[in-house]
BAMILUM-49282 format. One record per atom (N, C-alpha, C, CB): residue in one letter; residue number from 0; atom name; x, y, z. Coordinates in Angstrom, 1 decimal, always signed. Glycine has a CB too. Example, Ala and Ser with C-alpha at 12.3 -4.5 7.8 and 13.67 -1.06 7.14 Angstrom:
2
 torfi pavo rovo   east  north     up
     A    0    N  +13.2   -5.7   +7.8
     A    0   CA  +12.3   -4.5   +7.8
     A    0    C  +13.2   -3.3   +7.8
     A    0   CB  +11.3   -4.5   +9.0
     S    1    N  +12.8   -2.2   +7.1
     S    1   CA  +13.7   -1.1   +7.1
     S    1    C  +12.9   +0.0   +7.9
     S    1   CB  +14.1   -0.6   +5.7
***
This chain:
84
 torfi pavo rovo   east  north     up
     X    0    N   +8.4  -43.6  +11.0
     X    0   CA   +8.5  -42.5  +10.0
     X    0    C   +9.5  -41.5  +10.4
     X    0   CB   +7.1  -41.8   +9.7
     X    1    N  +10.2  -41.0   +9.3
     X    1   CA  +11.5  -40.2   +9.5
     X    1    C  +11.0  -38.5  +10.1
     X    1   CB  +12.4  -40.3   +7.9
     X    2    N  +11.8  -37.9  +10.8
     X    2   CA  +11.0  -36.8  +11.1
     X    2    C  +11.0  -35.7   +9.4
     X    2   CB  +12.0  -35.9  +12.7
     X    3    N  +11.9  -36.5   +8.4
     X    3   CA  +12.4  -35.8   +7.2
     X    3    C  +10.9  -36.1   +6.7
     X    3   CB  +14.0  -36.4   +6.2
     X    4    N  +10.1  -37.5   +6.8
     X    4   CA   +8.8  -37.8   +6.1
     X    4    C   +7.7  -36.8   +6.7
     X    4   CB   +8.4  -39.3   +6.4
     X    5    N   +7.9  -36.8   +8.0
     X    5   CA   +6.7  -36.2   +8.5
     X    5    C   +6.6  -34.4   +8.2
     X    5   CB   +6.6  -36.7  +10.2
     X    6    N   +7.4  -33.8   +8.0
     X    6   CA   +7.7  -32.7   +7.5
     X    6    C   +7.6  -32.3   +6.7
     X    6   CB   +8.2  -32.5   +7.6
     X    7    N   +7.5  -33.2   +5.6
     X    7   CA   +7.1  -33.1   +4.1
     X    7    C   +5.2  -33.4   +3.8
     X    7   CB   +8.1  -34.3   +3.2
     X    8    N   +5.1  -34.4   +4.8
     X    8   CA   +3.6  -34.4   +4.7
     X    8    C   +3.1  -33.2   +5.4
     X    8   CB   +3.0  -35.7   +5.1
     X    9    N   +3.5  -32.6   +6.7
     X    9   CA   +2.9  -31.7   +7.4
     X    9    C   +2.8  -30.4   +6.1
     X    9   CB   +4.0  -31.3   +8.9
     X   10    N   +3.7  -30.1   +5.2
     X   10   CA   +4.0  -29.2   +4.3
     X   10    C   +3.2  -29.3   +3.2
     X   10   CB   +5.2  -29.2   +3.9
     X   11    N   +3.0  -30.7   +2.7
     X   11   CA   +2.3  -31.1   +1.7
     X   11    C   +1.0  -30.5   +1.7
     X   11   CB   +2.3  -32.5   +1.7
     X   12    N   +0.7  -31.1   +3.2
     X   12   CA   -1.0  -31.3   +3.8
     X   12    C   -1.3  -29.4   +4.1
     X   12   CB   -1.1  -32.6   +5.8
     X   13    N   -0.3  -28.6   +4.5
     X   13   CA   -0.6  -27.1   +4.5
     X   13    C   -0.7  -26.2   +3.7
     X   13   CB   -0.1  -26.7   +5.0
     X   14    N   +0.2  -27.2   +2.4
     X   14   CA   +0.0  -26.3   +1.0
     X   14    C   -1.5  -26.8   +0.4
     X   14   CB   +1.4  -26.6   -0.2
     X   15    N   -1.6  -28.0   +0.3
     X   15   CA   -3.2  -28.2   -0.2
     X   15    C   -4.2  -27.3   +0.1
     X   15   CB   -3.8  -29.5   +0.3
     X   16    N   -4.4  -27.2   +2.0
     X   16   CA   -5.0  -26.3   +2.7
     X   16    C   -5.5  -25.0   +2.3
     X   16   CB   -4.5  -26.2   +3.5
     X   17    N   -4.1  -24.8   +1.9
     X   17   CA   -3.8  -22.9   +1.3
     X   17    C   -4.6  -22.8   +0.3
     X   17   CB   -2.2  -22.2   +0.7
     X   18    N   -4.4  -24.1   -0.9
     X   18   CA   -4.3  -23.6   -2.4
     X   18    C   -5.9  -23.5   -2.1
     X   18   CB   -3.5  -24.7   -3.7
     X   19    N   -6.5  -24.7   -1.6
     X   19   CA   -8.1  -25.1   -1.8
     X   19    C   -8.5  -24.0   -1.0
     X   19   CB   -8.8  -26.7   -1.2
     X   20    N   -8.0  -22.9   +0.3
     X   20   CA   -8.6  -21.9   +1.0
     X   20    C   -8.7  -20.6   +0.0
     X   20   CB   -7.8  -21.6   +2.5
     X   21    N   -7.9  -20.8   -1.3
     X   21   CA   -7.4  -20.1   -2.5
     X   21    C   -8.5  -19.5   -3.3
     X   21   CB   -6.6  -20.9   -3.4
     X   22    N   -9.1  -21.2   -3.4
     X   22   CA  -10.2  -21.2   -4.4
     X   22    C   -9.8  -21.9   -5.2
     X   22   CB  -10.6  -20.1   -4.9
     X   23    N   -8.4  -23.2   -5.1
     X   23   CA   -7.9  -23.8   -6.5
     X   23    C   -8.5  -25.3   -6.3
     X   23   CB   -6.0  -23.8   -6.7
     X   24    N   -9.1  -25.7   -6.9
     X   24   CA   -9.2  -27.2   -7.0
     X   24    C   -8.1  -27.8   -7.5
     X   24   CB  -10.3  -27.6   -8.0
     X   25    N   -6.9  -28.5   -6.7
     X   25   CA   -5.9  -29.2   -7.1
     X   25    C   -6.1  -30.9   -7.4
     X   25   CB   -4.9  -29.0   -5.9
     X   26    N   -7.3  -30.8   -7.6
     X   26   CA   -7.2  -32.5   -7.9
     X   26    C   -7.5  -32.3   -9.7
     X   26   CB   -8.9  -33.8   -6.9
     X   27    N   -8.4  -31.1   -9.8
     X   27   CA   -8.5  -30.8  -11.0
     X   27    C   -7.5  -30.2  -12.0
     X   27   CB   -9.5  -30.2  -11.0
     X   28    N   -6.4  -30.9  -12.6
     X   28   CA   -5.2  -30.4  -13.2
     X   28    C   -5.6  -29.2  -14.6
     X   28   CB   -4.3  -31.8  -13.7
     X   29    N   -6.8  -29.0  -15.1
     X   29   CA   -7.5  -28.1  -16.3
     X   29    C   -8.0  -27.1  -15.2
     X   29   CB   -8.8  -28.9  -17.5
     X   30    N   -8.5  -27.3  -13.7
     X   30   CA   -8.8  -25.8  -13.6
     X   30    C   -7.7  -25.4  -13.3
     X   30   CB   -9.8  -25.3  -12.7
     X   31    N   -6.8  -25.8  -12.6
     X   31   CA   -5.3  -25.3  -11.9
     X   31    C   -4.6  -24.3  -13.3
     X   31   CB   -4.0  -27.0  -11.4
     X   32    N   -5.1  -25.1  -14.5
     X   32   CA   -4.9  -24.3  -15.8
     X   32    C   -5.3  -23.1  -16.1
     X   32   CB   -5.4  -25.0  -16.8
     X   33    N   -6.3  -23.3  -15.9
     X   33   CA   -7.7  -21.7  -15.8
     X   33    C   -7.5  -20.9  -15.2
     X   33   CB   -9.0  -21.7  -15.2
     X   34    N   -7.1  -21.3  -13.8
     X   34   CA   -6.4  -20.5  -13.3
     X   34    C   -5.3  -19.6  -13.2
     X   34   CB   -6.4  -20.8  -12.9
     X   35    N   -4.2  -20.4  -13.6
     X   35   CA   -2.9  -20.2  -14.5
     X   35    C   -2.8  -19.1  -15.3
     X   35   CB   -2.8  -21.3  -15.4
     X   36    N   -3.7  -19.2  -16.5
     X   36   CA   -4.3  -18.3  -17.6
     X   36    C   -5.0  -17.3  -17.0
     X   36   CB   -5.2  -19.1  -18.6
     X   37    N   -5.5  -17.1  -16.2
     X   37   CA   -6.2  -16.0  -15.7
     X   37    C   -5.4  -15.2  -14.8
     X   37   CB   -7.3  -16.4  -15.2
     X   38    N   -4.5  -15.3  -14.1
     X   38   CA   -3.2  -14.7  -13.8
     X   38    C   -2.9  -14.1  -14.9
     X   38   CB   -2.2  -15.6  -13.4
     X   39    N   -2.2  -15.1  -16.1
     X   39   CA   -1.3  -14.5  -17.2
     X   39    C   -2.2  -13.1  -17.5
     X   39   CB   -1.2  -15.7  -18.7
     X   40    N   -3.4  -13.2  -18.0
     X   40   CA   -3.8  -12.6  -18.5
     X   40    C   -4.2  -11.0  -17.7
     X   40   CB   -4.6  -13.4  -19.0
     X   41    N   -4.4  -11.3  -16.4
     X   41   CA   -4.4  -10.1  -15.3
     X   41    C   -3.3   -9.3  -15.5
     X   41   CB   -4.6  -10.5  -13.8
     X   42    N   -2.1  -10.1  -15.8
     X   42   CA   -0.8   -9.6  -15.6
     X   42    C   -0.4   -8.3  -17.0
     X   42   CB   +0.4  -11.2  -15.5
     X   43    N   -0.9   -9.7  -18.1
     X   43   CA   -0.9   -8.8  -19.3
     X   43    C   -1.0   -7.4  -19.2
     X   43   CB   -1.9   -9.2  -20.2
     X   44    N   -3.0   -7.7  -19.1
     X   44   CA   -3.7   -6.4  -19.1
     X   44    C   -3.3   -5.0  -18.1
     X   44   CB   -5.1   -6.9  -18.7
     X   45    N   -2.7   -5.4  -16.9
     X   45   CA   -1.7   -4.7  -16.1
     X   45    C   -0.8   -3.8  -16.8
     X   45   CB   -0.9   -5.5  -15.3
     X   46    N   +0.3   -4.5  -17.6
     X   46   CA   +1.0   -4.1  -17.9
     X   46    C   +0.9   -3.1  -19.5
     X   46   CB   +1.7   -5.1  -17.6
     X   47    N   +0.0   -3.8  -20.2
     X   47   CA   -1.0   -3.2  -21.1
     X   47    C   -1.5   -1.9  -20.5
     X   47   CB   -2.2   -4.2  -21.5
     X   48    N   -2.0   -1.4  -19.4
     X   48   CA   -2.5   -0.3  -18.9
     X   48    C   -1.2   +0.5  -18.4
     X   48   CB   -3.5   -0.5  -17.9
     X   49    N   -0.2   -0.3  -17.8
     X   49   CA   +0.7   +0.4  -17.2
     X   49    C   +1.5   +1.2  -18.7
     X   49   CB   +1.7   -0.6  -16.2
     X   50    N   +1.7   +0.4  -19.7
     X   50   CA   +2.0   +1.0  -21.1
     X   50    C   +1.5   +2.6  -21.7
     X   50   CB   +1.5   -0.1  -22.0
     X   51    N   +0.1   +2.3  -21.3
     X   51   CA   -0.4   +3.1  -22.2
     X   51    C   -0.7   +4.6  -21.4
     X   51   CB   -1.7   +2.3  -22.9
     X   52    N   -0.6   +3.8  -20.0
     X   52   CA   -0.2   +5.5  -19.3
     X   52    C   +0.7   +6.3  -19.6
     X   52   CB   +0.1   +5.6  -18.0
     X   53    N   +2.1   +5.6  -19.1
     X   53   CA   +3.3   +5.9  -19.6
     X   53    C   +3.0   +6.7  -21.0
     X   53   CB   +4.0   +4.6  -19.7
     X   54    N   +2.7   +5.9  -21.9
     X   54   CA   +2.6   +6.9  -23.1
     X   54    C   +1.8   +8.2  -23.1
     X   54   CB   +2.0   +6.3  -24.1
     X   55    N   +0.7   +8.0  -22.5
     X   55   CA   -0.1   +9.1  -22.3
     X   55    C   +0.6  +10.5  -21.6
     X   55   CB   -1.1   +8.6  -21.6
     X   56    N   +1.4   +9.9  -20.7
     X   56   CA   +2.4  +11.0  -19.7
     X   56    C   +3.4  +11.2  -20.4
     X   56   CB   +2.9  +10.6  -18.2
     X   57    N   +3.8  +10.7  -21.3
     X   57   CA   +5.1  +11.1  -22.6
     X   57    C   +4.4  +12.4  -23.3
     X   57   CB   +5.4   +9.5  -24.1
     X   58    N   +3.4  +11.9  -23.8
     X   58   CA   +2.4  +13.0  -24.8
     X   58    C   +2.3  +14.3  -24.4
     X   58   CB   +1.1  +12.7  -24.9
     X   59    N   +2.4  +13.8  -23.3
     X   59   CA   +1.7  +15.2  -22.6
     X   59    C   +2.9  +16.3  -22.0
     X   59   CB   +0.6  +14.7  -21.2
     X   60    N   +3.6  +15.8  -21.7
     X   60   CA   +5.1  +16.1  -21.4
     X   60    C   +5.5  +17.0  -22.6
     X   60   CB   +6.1  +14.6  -21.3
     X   61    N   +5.5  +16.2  -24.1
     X   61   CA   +6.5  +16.7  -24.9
     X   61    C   +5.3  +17.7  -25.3
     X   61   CB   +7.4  +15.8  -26.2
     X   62    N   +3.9  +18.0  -25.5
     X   62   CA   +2.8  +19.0  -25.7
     X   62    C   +3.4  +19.8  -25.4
     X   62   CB   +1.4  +19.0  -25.2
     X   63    N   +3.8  +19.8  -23.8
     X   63   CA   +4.0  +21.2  -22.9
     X   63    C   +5.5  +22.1  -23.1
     X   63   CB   +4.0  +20.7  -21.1
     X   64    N   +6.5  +20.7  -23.6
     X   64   CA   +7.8  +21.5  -24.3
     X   64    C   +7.1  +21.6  -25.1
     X   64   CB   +9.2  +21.1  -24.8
     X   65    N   +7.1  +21.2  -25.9
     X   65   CA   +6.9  +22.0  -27.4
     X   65    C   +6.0  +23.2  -27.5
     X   65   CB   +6.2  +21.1  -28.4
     X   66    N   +5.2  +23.6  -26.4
     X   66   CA   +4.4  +25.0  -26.1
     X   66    C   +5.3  +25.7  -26.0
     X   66   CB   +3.5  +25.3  -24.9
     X   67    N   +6.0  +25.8  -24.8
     X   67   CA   +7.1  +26.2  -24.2
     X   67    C   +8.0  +26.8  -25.1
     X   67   CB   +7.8  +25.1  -23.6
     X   68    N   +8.9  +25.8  -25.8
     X   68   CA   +9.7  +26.3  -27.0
     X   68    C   +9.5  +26.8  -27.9
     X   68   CB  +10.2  +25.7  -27.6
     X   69    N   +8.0  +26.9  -28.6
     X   69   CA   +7.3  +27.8  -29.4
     X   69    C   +7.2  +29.4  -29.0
     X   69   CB   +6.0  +27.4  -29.5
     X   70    N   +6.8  +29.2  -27.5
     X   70   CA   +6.6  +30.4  -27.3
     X   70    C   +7.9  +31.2  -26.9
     X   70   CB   +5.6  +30.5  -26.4
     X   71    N   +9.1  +30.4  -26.7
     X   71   CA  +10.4  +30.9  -26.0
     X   71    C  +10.7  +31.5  -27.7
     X   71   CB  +11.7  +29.6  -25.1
     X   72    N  +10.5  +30.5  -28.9
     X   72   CA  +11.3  +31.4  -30.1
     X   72    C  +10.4  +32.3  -30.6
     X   72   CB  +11.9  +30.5  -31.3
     X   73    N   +8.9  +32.4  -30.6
     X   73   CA   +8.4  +33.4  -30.8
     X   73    C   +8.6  +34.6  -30.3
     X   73   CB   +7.6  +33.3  -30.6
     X   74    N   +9.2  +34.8  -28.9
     X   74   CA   +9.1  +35.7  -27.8
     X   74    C  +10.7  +36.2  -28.8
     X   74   CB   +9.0  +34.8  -25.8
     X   75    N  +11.6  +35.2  -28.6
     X   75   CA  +13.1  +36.0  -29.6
     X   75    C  +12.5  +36.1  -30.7
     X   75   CB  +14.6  +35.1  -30.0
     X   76    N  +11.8  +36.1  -32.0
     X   76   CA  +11.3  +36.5  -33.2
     X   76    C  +10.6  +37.7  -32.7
     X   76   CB  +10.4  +35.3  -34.1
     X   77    N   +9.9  +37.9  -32.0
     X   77   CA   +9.2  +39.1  -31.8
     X   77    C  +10.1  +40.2  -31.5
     X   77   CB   +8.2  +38.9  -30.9
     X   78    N  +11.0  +40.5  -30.2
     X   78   CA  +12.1  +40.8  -29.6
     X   78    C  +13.1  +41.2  -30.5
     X   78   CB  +12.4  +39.9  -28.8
     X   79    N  +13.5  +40.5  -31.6
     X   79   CA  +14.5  +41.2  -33.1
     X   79    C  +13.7  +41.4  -33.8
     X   79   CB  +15.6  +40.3  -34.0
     X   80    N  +12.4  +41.7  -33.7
     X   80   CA  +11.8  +42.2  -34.8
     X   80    C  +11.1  +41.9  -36.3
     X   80   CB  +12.4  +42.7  -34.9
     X   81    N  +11.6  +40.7  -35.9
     X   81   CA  +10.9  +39.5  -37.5
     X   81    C   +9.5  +39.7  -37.4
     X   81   CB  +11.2  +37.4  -37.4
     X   82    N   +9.3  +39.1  -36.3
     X   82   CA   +8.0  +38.8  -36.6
     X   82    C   +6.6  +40.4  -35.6
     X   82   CB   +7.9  +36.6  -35.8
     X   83    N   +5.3  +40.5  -36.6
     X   83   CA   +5.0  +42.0  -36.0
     X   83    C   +3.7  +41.5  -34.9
     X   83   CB   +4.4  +43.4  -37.4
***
């Protein structure tokens, strides 16, 4: 055997190791699926939360200008006298 063969089985035989120390059944090609899908879907939901923070820290951001800027042109409306 070529040392090119035996290096591929040494590899072969340590990735099996990993995947099954994983928790993947690789003989079973539908759970390797399940598994698959259940990644995707962790990933989704991740990014689905990472979304909706983001938005939440937008909201809240423009709340605080927009306080801000209210009270900066109030403060000039009051100051010329428009407003009593």
């Amino acid at each position: 055997m070529s040392p090119d063969a035996k290096t591929k089985i040494l590899i072969r035989e340590t990735v099996r190791e990993t995947l099954l120390t994983l928790g993947y059944n690789i003989d079973d090609p539908d759970e390797l699926l399940e598994h698959q899908k259940d990644k995707h879907y962790i990933r989704a939901e991740r990014l689905r939360r990472e979304g909706m923070e983001n938005k939440a820290w937008n909201h809240v951001m423009i709340m605080i200008l927009s306080a801000i800027g209210a009270a900066f042109i109030l403060g000039i409306a009051q100051a010329l006298g428009l407003k009593e």
